[in-house]
C-alpha positions, -999 to 999 in steps of 0.1 A, spaced: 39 -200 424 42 -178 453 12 -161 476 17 -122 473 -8 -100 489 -35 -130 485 -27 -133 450 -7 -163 435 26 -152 416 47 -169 391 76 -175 400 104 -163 373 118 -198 351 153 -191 368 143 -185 406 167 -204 428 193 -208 401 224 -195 420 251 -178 391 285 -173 402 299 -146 371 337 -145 373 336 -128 338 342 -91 322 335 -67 294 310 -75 273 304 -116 261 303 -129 303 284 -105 317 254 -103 288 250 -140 289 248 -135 331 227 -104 327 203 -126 306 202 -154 331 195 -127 359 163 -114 335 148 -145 341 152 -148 377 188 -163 384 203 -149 413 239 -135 401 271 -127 421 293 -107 402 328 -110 410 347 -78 404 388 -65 413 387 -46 446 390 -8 439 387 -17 397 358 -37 391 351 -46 355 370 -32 326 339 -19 313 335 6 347 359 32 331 350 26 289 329 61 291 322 82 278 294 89 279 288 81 320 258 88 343 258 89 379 295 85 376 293 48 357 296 43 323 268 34 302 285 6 288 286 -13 321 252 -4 330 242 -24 296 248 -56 310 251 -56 340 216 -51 358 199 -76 381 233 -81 397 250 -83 433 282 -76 434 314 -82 453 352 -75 455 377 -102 456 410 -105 450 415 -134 431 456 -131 432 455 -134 469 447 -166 486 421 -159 506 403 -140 479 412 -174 459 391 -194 490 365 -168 488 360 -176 456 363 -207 456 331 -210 485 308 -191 465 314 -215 432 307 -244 461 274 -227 463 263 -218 434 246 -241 406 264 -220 371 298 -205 370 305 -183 338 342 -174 335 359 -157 306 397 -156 319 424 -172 294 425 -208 293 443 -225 322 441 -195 344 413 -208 367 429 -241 372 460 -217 383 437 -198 411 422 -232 421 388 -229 403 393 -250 373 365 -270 362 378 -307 370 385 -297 406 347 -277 412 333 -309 392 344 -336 416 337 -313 443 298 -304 430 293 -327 403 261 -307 396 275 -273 388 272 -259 351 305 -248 341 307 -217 314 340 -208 299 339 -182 274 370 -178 254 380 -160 222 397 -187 203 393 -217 222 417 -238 251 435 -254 222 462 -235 199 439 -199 196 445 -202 239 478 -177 223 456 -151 213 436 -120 228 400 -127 223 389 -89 212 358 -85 193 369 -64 169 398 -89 164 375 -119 160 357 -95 131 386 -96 110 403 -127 118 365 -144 115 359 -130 78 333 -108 91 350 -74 80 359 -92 47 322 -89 39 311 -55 53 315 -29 36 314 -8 3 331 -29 -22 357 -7 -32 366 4 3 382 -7 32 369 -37 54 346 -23 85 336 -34 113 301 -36 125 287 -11 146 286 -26 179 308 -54 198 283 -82 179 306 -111 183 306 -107 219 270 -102 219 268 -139 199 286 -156 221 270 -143 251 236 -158 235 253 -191 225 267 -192 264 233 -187 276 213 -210 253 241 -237 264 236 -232 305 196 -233 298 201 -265 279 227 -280 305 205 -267 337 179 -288 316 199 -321 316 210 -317 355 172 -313 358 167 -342 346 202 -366 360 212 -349 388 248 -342 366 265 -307 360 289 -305 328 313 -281 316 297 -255 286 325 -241 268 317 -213 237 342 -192 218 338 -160 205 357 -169 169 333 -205 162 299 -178 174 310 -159 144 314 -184 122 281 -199 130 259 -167 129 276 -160 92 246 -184 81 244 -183 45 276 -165 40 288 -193 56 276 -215 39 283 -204 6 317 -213 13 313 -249 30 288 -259 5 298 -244 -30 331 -229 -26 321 -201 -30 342 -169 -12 319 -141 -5 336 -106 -8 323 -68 3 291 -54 -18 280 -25 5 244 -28 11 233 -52 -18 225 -88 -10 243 -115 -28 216 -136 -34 186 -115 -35 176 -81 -53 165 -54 -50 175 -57 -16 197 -28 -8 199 9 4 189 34 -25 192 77 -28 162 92 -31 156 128 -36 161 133 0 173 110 22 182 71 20 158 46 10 158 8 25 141 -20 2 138 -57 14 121 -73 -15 117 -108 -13 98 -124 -31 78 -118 -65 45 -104 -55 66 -79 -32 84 -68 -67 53 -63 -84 37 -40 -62 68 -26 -61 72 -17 -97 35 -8 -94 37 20 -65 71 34 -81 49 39 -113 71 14 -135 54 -16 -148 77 -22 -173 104 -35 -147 79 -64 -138 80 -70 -175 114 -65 -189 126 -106 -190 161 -89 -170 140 -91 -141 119 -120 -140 124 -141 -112 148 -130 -87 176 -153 -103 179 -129 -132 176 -96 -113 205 -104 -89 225 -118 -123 213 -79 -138 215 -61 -104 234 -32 -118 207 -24 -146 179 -31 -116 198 -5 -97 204 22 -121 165 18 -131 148 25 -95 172 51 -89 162 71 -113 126 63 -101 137 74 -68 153 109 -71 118 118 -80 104 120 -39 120 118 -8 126 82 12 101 94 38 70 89 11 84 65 -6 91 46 24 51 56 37 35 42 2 55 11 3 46 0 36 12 2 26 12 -18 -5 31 -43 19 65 -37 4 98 -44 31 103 -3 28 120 20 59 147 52 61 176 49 81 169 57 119 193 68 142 189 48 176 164 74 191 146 69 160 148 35 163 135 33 203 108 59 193 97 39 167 98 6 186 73 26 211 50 37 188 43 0 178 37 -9 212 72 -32 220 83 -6 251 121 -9 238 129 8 274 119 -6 311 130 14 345 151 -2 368 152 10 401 185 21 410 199 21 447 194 58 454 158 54 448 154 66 413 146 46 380 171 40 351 163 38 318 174 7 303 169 -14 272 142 -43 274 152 -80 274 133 -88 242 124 -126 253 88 -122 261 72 -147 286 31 -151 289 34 -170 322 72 -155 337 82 -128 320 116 -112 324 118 -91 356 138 -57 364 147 -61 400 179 -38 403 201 -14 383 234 -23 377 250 -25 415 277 0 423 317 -16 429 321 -26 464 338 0 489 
């Protein structure tokens, strides 16, 4: 803790944690923008004149900066170095010298080419975490472009979104690169951890194809444990129902049900106790094996009232209910049950910007919002 205006102040869990970020786009600079939440210091290393990639992905832009960069990039210093030059190469290579993590996302072999590889900066500072973030790994997948919308199809992940009888689709945001920047940062915390405790630095290396395959979970492991191939059903669940997106007479309805009591009360509020009764439907074994029948029953139900009240009596009665929100729905909604989806970060002219809260909540050291996402380097 720290003495501020005569009152003690915890200090955030990162303070004094240096972060050297040598990456770009999307998967590097979350996992660093997460680390900087929580009170790491982090340089960000950008091309003189270019900076990130993600500078010029607009639009949409404000103040002259695309809103994708000013995602994840907040809580940041930054500064321009040529890494093709030597000097800029030296540069470099002092502020990795004094740093305690490095995160780099460059293709494999590339940093021991500009004289930052992680054997050389490990005998140097045999404390320094070492991040590499790579798409396929340093082994064979070193060959190929590590894209997130690649990984979704190469990664089976397209294979199972989607409406059955249509094309594979990709989700709706860059998730992969979102996973692995999680993964990256969950595996600095846990090797800042161990040189905590030993004094020893190691190298953390995550890929943006094995993040995929880990956070497909169940689909997963449908496959590794059974055999079993899962395919494209739109929004039905395989192993679970009714647990899909229905038509209402206005509007989509989402229902989550999980469990029996949530499918009585269900079939109660709907006004059709004779779905908790019909032996189809007993146990959620048998409605997913008669999901069709299921379906075609609560439709019909359905087209009687619009998702809104359906949704409204269902949450009541405690049933998983909701419409589909478009993201200012969503943030509205997040701030009318109290979670403040959006913090203001002060940005260098003196104004705030409104950016999307770090959802790790802290009682003792909470995420901080020091600085919005720094402008490149003249």
């Amino acid at each position: 803790m720290v003495a501020q205006g005569g009152a003690l102040i915890e200090l955030p869990p990162l303070a004094g944690v240096r972060v050297v970020d040598l990456s770009r786009v999307l998967a590097g600079p979350y996992c660093t923008m997460l680390l900087a939440d929580l009170g790491a210091d982090v340089v960000k290393v950008e091309r003189p004149g270019e900076g990130d990639d993600t500078r010029s992905w607009g639009p949409p832009y404000v103040r002259d900066q695309a809103t994708y960069f000013l995602a994840v990039n907040r809580n940041k210093r930054s500064v321009a170095i040529d890494l093709a030059d030597p000097a800029g190469q030296r540069e470099a290579l002092a502020l990795a010298r004094a740093s305690d993590v490095l995160v780099e996302n460059f293709r494999p072999d590339v940093m021991d080419t500009l004289g930052l590889g992680y054997e050389q900066l490990a005998t140097e500072q045999p404390g320094l975490i070492y991040c590499s973030i790579s798409g396929f790994g340093a082994g064979e997948g070193a060959r190929l472009p590590g894209y997130d919308l690649l990984v979704q199809a190469l990664g089976g992940l397209m294979s199972i979104t989607g409406p059955a009888d249509g094309e594979p689709q990709k989700v709706g945001v860059a998730l992969v690169d979102i996973l692995a920047g999680l993964f990256a940062s969950v595996g600095i915390l846990a090797a800042l951890r161990h040189r905590d405790a030993t004094g020893e630095g190691q190298r953390v290396e995550v890929d943006l194809f094995s993040s995929l395959l880990a956070a497909l979970a169940n689909q997963a492991s449908a496959f590794t444990v059974a055999g079993v191939v899962p395919r494209r059903m739109g929004n039905a669940h395989p192993s679970i129902s009714p647990y899909e997106l229905y038509p209402t007479a206005k509007g989509e309805l989402v229902l989550a049900v999980g469990n029996e009591r949530q499918f009585a009360t269900l079939c109660e509020v709907l006004d059709v106790p004779e779905l908790a009764e019909d032996d189809r439907f007993r146990g959620n074994a048998r409605r997913v094996e008669n999901r069709d029948a299921l379906r075609d029953a609560l439709v019909a139900r359905l087209a009687t009232g619009p998702a809104a009240d359906w949704a409204a009596a269902l949450t009541d009665a405690r049933v998983p209910a909701g419409v589909v929100n478009d993201v200012r729905a969503a943030f509205e909604l997040a701030a009318s049950l109290g979670l403040e989806p959006i913090v203001d970060v002060p940005a260098p002219d003196g104004s705030a910007m409104r950016l999307t809260r770090n959802p790790i909540r802290l009682s003792r050291t909470p995420a901080t919002y020091r600085s919005a996402p720094p402008d490149l380097p003249g």
